[in-house]
C-alpha positions in Angstrom: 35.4 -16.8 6.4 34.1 -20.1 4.2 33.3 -21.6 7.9 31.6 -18.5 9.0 29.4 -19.0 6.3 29.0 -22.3 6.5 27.7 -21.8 10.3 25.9 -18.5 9.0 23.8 -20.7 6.5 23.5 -23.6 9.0 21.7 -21.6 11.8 19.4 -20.0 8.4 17.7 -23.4 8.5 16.8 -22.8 12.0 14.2 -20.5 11.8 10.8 -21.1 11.8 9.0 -21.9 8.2 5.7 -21.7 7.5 3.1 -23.9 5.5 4.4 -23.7 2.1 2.1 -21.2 0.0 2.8 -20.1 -3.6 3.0 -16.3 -3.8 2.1 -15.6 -0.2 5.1 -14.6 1.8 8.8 -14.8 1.8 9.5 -18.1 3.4 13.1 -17.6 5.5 15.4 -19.7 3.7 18.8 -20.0 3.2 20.0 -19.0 -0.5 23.7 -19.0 -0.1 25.8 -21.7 -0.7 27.6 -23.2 2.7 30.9 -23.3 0.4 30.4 -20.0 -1.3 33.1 -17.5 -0.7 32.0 -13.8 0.8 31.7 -11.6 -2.2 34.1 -8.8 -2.5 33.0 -5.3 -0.8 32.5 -2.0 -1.2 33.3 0.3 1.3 31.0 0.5 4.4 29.0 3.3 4.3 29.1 5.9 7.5 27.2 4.7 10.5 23.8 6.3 11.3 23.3 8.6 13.9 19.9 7.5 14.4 20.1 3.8 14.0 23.0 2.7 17.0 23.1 -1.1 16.9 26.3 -2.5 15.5 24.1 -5.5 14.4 21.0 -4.3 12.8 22.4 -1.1 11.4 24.8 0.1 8.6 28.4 -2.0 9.8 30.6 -4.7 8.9 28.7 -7.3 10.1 25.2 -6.9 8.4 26.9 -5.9 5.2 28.7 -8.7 4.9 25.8 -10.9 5.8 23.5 -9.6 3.3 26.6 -10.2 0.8 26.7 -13.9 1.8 23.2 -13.6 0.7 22.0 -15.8 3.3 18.0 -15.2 3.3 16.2 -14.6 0.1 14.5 -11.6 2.3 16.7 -9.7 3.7 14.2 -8.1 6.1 15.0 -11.8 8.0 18.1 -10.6 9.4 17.2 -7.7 10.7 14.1 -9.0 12.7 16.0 -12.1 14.3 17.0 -11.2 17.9 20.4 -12.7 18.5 21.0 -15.7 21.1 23.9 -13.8 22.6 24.9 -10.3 24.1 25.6 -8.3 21.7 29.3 -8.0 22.2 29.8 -11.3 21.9 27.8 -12.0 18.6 30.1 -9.0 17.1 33.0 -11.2 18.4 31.8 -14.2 16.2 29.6 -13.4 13.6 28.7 -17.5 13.9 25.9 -16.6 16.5 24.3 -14.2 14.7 21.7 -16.8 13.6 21.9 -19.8 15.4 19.8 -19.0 18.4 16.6 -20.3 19.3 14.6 -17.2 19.4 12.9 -16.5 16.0 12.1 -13.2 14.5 8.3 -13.3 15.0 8.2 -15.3 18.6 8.8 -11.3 20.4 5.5 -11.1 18.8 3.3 -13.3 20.6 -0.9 -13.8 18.8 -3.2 -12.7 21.2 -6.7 -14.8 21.5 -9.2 -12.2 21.7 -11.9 -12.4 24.3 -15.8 -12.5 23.5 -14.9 -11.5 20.1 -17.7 -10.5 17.7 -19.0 -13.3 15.6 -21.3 -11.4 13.9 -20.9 -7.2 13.7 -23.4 -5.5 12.9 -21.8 -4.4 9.3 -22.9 -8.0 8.1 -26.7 -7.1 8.3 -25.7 -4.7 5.2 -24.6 -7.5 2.6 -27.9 -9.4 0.9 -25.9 -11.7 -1.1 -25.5 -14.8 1.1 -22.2 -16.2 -0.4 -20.1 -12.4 -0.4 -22.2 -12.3 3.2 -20.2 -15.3 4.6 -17.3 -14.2 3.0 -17.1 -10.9 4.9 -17.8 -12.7 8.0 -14.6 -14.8 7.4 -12.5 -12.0 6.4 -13.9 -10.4 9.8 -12.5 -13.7 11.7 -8.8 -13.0 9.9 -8.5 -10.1 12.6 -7.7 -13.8 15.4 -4.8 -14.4 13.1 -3.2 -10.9 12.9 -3.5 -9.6 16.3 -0.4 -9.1 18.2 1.4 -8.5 21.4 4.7 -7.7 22.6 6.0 -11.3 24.8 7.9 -8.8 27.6 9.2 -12.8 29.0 11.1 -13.0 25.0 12.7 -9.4 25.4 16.1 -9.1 25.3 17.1 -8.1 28.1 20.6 -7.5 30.9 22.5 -7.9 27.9 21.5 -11.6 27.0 20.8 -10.9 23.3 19.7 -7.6 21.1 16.5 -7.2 18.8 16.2 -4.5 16.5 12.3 -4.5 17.6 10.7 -1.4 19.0 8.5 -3.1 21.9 4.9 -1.4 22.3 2.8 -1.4 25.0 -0.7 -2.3 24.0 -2.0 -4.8 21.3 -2.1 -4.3 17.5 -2.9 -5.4 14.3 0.5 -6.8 12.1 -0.3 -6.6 8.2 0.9 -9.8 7.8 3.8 -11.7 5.9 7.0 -10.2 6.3 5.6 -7.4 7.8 5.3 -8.5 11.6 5.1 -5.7 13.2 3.0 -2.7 13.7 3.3 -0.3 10.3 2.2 3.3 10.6 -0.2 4.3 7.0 -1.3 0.4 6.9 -2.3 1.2 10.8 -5.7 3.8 8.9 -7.1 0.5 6.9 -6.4 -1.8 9.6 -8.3 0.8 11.9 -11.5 1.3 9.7 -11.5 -2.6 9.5 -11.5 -2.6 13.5 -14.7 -0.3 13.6 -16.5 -2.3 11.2 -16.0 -5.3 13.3 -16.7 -3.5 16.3 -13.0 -4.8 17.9 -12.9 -1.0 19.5 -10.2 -2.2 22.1 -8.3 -2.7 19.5 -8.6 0.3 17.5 -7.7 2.2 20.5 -5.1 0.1 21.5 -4.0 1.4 18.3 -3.7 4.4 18.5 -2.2 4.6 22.5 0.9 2.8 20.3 1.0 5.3 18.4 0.8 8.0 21.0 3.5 5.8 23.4 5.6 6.7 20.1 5.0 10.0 20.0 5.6 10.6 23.5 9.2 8.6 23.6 10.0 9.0 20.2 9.2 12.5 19.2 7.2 11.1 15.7 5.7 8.0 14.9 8.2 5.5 12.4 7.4 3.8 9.6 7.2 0.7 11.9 7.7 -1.0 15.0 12.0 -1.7 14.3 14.3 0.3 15.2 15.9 0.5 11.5 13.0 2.5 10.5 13.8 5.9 13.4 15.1 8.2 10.3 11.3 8.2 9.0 7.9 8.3 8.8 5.4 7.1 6.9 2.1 8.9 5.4 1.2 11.0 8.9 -2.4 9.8 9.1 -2.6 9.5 12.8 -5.2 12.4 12.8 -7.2 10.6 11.0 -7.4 7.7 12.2 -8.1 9.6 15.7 -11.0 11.4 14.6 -12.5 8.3 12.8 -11.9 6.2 16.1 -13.8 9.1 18.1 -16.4 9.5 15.4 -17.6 5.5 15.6 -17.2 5.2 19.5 -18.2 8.9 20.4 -15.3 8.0 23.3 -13.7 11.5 23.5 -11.6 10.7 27.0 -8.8 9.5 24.4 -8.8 13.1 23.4 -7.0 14.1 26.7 -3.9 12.7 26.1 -4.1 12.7 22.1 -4.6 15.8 21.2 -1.3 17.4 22.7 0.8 14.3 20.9 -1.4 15.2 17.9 0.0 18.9 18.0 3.6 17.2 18.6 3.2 15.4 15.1 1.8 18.2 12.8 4.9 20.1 14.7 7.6 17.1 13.9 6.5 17.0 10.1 6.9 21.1 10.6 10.0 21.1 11.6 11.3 18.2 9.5 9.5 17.6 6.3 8.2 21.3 5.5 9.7 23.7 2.7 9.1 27.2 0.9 8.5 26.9 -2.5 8.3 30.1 -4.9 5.5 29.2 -7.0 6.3 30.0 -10.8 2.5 29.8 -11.1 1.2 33.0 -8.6 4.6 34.2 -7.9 3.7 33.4 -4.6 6.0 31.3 -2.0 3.6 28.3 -0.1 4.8 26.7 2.7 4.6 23.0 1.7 5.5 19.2 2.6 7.7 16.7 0.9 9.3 13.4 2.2 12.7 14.0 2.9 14.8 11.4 4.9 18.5 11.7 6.1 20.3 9.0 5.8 23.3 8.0 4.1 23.2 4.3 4.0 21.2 1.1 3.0 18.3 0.8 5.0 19.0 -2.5 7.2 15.3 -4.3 5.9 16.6 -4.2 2.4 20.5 -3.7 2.6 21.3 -6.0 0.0 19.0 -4.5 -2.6 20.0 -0.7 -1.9 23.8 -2.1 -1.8 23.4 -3.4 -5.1 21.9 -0.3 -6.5 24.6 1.7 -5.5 27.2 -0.4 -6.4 25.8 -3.0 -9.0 28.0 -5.2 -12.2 25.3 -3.3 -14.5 26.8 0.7 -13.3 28.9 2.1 -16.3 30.2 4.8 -14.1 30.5 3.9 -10.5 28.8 6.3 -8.3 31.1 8.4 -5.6 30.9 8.3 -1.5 28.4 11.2 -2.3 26.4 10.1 -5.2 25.9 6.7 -3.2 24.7 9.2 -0.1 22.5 10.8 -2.1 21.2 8.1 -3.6 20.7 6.1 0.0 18.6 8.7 1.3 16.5 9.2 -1.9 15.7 5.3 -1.1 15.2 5.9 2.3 12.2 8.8 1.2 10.8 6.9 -1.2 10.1 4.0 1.4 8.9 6.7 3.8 6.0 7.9 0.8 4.8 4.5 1.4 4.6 4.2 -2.6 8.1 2.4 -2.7 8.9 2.8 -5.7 7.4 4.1 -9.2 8.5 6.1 -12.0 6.5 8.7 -10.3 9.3 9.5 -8.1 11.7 9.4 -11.1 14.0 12.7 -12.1 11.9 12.6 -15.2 8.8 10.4 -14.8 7.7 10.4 -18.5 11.7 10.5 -19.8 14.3 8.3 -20.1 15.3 6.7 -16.5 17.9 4.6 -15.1 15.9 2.7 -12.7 15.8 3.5 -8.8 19.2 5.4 -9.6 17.1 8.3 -10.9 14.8 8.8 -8.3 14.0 12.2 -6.8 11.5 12.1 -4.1 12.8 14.7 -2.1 12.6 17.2 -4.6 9.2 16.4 -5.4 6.3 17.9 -3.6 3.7 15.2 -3.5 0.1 15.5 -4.0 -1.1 12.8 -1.8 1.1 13.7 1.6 -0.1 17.8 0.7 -3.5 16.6 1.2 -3.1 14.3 4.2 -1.3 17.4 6.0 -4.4 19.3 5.5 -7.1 17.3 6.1 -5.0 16.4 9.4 -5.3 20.2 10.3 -8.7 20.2 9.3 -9.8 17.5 11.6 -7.7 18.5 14.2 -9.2 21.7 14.6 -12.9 20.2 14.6 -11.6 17.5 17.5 -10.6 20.7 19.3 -13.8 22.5 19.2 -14.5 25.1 21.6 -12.2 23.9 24.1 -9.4 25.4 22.6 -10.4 28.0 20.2 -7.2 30.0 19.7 -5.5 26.2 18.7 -8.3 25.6 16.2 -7.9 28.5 14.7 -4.5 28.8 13.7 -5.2 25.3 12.7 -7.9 26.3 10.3 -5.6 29.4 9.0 -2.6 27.2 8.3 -4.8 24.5 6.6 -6.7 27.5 4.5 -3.4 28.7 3.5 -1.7 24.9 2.5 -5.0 24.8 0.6 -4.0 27.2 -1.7 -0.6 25.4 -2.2 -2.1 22.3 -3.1 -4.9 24.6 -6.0 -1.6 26.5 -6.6 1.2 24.5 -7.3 -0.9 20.8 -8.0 -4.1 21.8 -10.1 -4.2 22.0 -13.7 -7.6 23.5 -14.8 -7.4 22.5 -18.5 -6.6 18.9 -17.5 -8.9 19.2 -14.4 -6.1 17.0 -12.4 -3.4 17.2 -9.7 0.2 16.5 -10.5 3.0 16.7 -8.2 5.3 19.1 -8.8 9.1 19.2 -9.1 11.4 21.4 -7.3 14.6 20.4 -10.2 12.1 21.2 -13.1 10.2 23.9 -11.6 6.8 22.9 -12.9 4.4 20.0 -12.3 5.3 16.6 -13.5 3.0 15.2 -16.3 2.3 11.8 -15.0 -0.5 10.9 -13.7 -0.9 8.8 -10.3 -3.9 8.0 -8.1 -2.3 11.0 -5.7 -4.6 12.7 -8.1 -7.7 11.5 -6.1 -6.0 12.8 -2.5 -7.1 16.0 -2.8 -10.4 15.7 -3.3 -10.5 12.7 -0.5 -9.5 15.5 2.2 -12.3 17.8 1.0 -10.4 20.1 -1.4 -12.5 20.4 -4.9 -11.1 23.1 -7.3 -13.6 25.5 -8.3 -13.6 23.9 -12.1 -15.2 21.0 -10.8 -17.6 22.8 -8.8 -18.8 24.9 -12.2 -20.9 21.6 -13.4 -21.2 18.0 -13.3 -19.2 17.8 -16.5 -16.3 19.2 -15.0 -16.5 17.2 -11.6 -17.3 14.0 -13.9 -13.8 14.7 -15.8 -11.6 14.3 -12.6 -13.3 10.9 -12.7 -13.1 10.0 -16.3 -10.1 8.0 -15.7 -11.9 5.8 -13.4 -14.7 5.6 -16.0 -12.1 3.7 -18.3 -10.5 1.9 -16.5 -13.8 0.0 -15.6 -14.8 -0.4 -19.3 -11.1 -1.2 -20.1 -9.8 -3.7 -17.4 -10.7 -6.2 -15.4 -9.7 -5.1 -12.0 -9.5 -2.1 -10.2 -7.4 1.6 -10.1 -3.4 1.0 -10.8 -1.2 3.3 -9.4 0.0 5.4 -12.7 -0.9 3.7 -15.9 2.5 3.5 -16.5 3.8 -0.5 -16.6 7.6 -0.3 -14.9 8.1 -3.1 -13.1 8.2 -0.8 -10.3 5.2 -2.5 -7.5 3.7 1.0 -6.9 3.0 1.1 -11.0 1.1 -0.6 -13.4 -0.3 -2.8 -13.6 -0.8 -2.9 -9.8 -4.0 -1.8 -8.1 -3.7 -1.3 -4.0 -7.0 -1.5 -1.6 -5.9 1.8 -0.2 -6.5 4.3 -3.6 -9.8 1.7 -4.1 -11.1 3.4 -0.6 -9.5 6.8 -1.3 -11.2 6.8 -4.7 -14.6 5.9 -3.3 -14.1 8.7 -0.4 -13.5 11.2 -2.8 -16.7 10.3 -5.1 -18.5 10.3 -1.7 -16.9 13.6 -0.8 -18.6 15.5 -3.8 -21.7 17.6 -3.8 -24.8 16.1 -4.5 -25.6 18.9 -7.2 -22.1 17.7 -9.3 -23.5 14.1 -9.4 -26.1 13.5 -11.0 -26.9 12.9 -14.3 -26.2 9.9 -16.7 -22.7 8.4 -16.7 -21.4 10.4 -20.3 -21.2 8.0 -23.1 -18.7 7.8 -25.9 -19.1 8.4 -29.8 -19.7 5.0 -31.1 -17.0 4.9 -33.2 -14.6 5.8 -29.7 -13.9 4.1 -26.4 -14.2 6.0 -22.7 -11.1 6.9 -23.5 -11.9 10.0 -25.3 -14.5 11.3 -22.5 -10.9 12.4 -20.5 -10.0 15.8 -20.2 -7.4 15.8 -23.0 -3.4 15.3 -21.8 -4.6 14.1 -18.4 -3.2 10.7 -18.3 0.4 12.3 -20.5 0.0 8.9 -22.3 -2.0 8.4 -26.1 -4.2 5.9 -25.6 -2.5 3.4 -27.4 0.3 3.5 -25.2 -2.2 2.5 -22.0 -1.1 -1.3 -20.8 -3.3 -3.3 -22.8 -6.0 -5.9 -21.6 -5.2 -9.6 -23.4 -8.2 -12.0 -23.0 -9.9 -14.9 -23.8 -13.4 -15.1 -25.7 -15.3 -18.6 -26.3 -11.8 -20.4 -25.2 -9.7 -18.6 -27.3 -6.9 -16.2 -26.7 -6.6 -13.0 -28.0 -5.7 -9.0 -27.5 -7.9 -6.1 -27.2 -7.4 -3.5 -29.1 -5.7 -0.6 -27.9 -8.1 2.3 -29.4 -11.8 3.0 -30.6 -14.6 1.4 -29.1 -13.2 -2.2 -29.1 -11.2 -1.0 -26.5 -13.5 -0.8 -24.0 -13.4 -5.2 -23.8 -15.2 -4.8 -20.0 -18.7 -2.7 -21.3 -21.1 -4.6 -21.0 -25.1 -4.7 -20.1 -25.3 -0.9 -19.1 -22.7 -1.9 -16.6 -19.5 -3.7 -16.7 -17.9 -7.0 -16.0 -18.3 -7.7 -12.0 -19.0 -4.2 -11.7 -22.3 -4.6 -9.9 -26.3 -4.7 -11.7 -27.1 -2.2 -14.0 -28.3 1.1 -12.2 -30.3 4.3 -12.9 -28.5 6.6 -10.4 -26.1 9.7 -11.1 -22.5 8.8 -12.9 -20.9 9.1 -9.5 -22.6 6.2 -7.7 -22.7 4.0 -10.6 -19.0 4.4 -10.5 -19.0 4.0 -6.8 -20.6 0.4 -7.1 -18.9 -0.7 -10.0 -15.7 0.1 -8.3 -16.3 -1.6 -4.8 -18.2 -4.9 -7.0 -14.8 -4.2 -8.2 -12.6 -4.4 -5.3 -14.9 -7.6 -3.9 -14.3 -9.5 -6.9 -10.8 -9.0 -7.0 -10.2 -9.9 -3.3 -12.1 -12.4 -3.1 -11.4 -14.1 -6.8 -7.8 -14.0 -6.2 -8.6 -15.8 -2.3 -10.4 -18.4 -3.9 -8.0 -19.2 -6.5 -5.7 -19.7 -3.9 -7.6 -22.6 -2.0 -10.0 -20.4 0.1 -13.0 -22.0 0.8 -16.4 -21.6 3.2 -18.1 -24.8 4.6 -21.5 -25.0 2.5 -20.9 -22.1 1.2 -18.0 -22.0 -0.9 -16.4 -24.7 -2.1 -12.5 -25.5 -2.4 -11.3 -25.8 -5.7 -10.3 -28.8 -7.5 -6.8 -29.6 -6.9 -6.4 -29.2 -11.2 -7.5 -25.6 -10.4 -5.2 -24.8 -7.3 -2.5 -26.2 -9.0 -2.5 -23.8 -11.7 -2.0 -21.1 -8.8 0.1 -24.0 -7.0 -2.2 -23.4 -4.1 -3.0 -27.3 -3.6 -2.3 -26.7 0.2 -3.2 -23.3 0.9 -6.2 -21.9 2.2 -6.9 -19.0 0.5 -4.8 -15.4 0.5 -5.6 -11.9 1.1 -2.8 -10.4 -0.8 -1.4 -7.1 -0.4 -2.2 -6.0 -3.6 -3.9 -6.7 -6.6 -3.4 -6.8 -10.5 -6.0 -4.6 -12.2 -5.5 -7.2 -15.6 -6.5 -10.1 -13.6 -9.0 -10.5 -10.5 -7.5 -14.2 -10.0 -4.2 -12.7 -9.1 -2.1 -10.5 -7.3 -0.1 -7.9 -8.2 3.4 -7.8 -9.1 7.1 -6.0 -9.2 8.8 -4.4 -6.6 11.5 -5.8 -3.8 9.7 -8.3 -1.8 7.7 -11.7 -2.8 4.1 -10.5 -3.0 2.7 -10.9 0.7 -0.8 -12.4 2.2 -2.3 -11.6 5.2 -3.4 -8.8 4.6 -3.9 -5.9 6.7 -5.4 -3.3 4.9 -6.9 -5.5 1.9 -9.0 -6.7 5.1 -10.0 -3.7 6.1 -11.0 -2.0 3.2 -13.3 -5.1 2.2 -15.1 -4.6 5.6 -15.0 -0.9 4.9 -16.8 -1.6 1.4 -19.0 -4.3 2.8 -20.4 -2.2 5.0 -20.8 0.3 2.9 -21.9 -0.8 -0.1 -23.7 -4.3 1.0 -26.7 -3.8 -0.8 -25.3 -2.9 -3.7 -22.9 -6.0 -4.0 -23.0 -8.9 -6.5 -21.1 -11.9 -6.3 -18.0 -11.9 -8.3 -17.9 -14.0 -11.5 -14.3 -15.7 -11.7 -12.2 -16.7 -13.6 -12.3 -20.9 -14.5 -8.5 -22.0 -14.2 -8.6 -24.8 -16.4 -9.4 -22.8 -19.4 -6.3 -20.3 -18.5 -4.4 -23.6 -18.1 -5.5 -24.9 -21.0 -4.6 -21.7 -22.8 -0.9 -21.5 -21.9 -1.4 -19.2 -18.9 -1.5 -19.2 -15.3 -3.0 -15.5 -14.7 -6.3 -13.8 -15.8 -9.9 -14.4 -16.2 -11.6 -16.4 -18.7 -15.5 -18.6 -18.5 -16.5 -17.8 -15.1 -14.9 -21.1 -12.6 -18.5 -21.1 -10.1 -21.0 -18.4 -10.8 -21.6 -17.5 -14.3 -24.1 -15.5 -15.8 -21.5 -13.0 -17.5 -21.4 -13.4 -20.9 -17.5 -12.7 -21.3 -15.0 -12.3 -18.6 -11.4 -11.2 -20.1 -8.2 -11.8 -19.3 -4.5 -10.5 -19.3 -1.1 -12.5 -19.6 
């Protein structure tokens, strides 16, 4: 076995490595010791109905290479094709990894033809610097365009690939994620239509509709490890956007039957009754709910390890570990993998990823998706099919009332998801509150005054004044990626879309101001965040060169205030409370994507200039180029966020997208970003946060966290 490993962590050095970059992307490298002895085993879990490969799925032979702990990723294995048929490699687990093919060369970029230099979108952004900046961001789409190399297939039993091969061209979201992902697929898309790369887009979605043709649903992604689930169904969305920017309603033929199929799968599959103890009345709702009884093959080692880890007092049973496999496998098809949110008791005592309980948990967000998908469906129907469209419009009408039902609290004038254990909603509080009102549904509280609809908001009001970045997930700081104090591009957009959504008669007025004696803190509905202000994550920074913390409570709190607007939050404005939030968060979102990119080596010919190699080496970017990152820290726009199973990944898909999306949108509006200067956080013991502004600075304090 000790020569099987050596040859295992031999052929590890084989694969392809790209340009070293500090906190980009998972490099493939070996970790394991040549001379290390396999670790001891538990028992091998039962084999997977839906996932058949002896290689890539639940067996002997990936368990005990993720044991030998052979790539620091262990999505690695899974995506190398082999060099050999595949009963040959399970003969000699040596030529698992020492072929030539890598796990990205299936995936082959594809040059685009008479691609866009410059979209129209760009004639919306005044500021000449965050101008050129979108346009590069636009040119990103040449580097993350792919297509499936039919000539690198395995094929007549020469080797196996765990890759799902697609038919048309698509966008990959970069880093360890090489190959087409289903919710990332809706940013990626409204990137496309900004850049006016329609082929693309559509290409898009024919994947997608290949998949649900031969699949029956559409997978998380493009691997064949990922066929026992979904991801957040927004297919329908991104349909009716395509057909809304284009006005090309021939895709419609073929999509809408495959559209039905879908609504039908997650029917089927990922629908439940739930007495409500609210009305007394039983809704028909949606939760994520994934069979499987395993770890999932991308991340084998880390689910092993949770179900069988040094640190368990009580070892789990064969059951407990099946339960506890598929409560993994759910939480990765929410997308938000993983929070507390998904915890038995968010708010309580928890014993990590072990407690989770995403299938009994009806979620906000994937409620809300479900009905705006019937919504549009029904509208992309029209009168062709009136009967269809109706019953579409009745069972969204009816899933409506769930969501008011069993989600909305009208003294706390927010949505919480609620537990099927506990029987009542859960008290955290998660950016699935902003879902709802995204797909169009706004509780009659909210429509009573613009008080009301400004308290569903008030959380986003404070976390302007209070941070530096933009909307975390929960305001709960876990360690968990899809918590504090991370901040992801999606819920930016969603956020936006949902202050967009509102009436015009709920918005006006003056952004509502606190006592003076009291931060924004206290303009929240009381109990909506389930967390005393003092317990929020707090904001360290730096004033005049010198460290030191904000204060938790009272107006002092509120370190970001500043000028009738706040910190990178856009000029001071005269407009209602909901579009002054709506520019301070997409300033926001600009400074954050492009503050972190910068810090990282980006740079634009006579535009923007590279760093100092003092400055990138306190991001130990002295080589790089300049990074898109997946997500964001809302404590610090020079950095990205943090937490979770995976090195923090560049590329980035949706980031991408939703910074075209903004640009677009809010162009006019848009300042350039005032960030951080490096030195001083080097010179203050820190590598993170924001301090004297490094290029453009006007501001007269930028603040910083840890």
């Amino acid at each position: 076995m000790s020569n099987m490993l050596t040859a295992l962590v031999t052929a590890a050095c084989l694969f392809h490595a790209s340009s070293a970059q500090s906190v980009s992307t998972a490099v493939a490298t070996p970790s394991g010791s040549a001379g290390a002895a396999i670790p001891s085993q538990a028992p091998l879990p039962p084999k997977q109905s839906w996932c058949p490969s002896e290689i890539f799925c639940a067996g002997s032979l990936l368990q005990t290479v993720n044991l030998a702990n052979i790539y620091v990723d262990p999505k690695t294995i899974v995506d190398k094709p082999t060099n050999n048929g595949s009963q040959q490699v399970l003969a000699d687990f040596q030529k698992l990894n020492s072929g030539s093919i890598t796990e990205g060369q299936i995936l082959q970029p594809r040059p685009l033809a008479n691609f866009p230099e410059n979209p129209a979108f760009l004639n919306n952004v005044t500021d000449p610097v965050l101008k050129a900046w979108s346009k590069t961001v636009h040119g990103f789409w040449n580097s993350l365009i792919r297509g499936t190399d039919p000539s690198a297939l395995c094929a007549n039993a020469t080797c196996e690939s765990s890759l799902i091969p697609l038919n048309h061209t698509f966008v990959v979201p970069g880093g360890r994620f090489r190959e087409q992902y289903y919710w990332d697929s809706f940013w990626i898309v409204e990137g496309l239509i900004e850049s006016e790369l329609f082929d693309i887009a559509n290409d898009t979605l024919q994947n997608f509709m290949d998949e649900l043709d031969t699949i029956g649903f559409i997978p998380n992604g493009g691997r064949i490890y990922y066929l026992d689930r979904s991801q957040p169904p927004l297919f329908i969305q991104m349909l009716s956007r395509y057909v809304q920017a284009t006005g090309d309603k021939s895709i419609l033929t073929r999509a809408l039957p495959l559209a039905q199929k879908e609504i039908k799968w997650w029917n089927d599959n990922r629908s439940i009754k739930v007495q409500s103890p609210f009305s007394n009345q039983t809704q028909t709702m949606y939760h994520y709910f994934v069979n499987n009884t395993a770890p999932r093959p991308e991340s084998y080692l880390t689910d092993y390890l949770t179900a069988n880890g040094p640190d368990i007092k009580t070892p789990l049973n064969d059951s407990q570990k099946a339960d506890l496999y598929a409560e993994l496998a759910s939480g990765a098809e929410s997308g938000w993998d993983y929070t507390v949110r998904w915890f038995a008791d968010p708010t309580g005592t928890n014993d990590g990823l072990r407690s989770l309980n995403v299938r009994n948990t009806i979620g906000v967000d994937l409620n809300s998706i479900m009905y705006k998908n019937q919504i549009l469906l029904a509208e992309l129907f029209g009168t062709t099919n009136n009967d269809t469209a109706n019953t579409l419009r009745t069972a969204a009408e009816a899933l409506k009332g769930g969501i008011i039902d069993l989600f909305w609290d009208s003294n706390k004038l927010a949505f919480y998801d609620f537990n099927l254990a506990t029987k009542a909603r859960n008290s955290i509080f998660t950016a699935a509150h902003f879902y709802p009102l995204w797909s169009g549904i706004i509780p009659n509280e909210m429509l009573s005054g613009s008080d009301k609809a400004f308290g569903a908001f008030a959380s986003l009001n404070l976390v302007m004044n209070r941070y530096n970045g933009t909307f975390p997930t929960t305001f709960v700081d876990s360690g968990l990626q899809w918590d504090a104090p991370n901040a992801w591009p999606p819920h930016q957009y969603i956020i936006l879309q949902a202050l967009r959504a509102l009436p015009s008669n709920l918005t006006g007025g003056a952004l509502p101001a606190p006592a003076s004696n009291q931060s924004t803190f206290s303009l929240i509905p009381s109990g909506q965040l389930g967390l005393d202000e003092s317990k929020l994550p707090g904001q360290t920074l730096f004033i005049n060169g010198a460290q030191t913390n904000a204060t938790t409570t009272g107006a002092a709190a509120d370190v970001n205030k500043v000028n009738g607007t706040v910190v990178n939050g856009g000029k001071p404005s005269t407009g209602g409370w909901a579009n002054l939030l709506e520019i301070q968060l997409a300033n926001r979102y600009m400074a954050s994507a492009f503050c972190s990119w910068h810090a990282t080596g980006g740079s634009i010919d006579g535009v923007v200039p590279k760093l100092s190699p003092a400055e990138l080496n306190v991001t130990l970017s002295v080589n790089n180029t300049g990074n898109m990152f997946e997500k964001f820290s809302n404590l610090d726009i020079d950095s990205a966020g943090r937490g979770g199973e995976y090195t923090v990944q560049a590329g980035f898909g949706w980031t991408n997208g939703v910074v075209l999306w903004v640009a677009s949108n809010y162009g006019q509006q848009l300042v350039l970003p005032q960030c951080p200067d490096l030195l001083n956080l080097k010179a203050n013991g820190t590598t993170q946060g924001n301090a004297a502004s490094r290029s453009w600075g006007n501001a007269p304090r930028l603040l910083s966290c840890l």
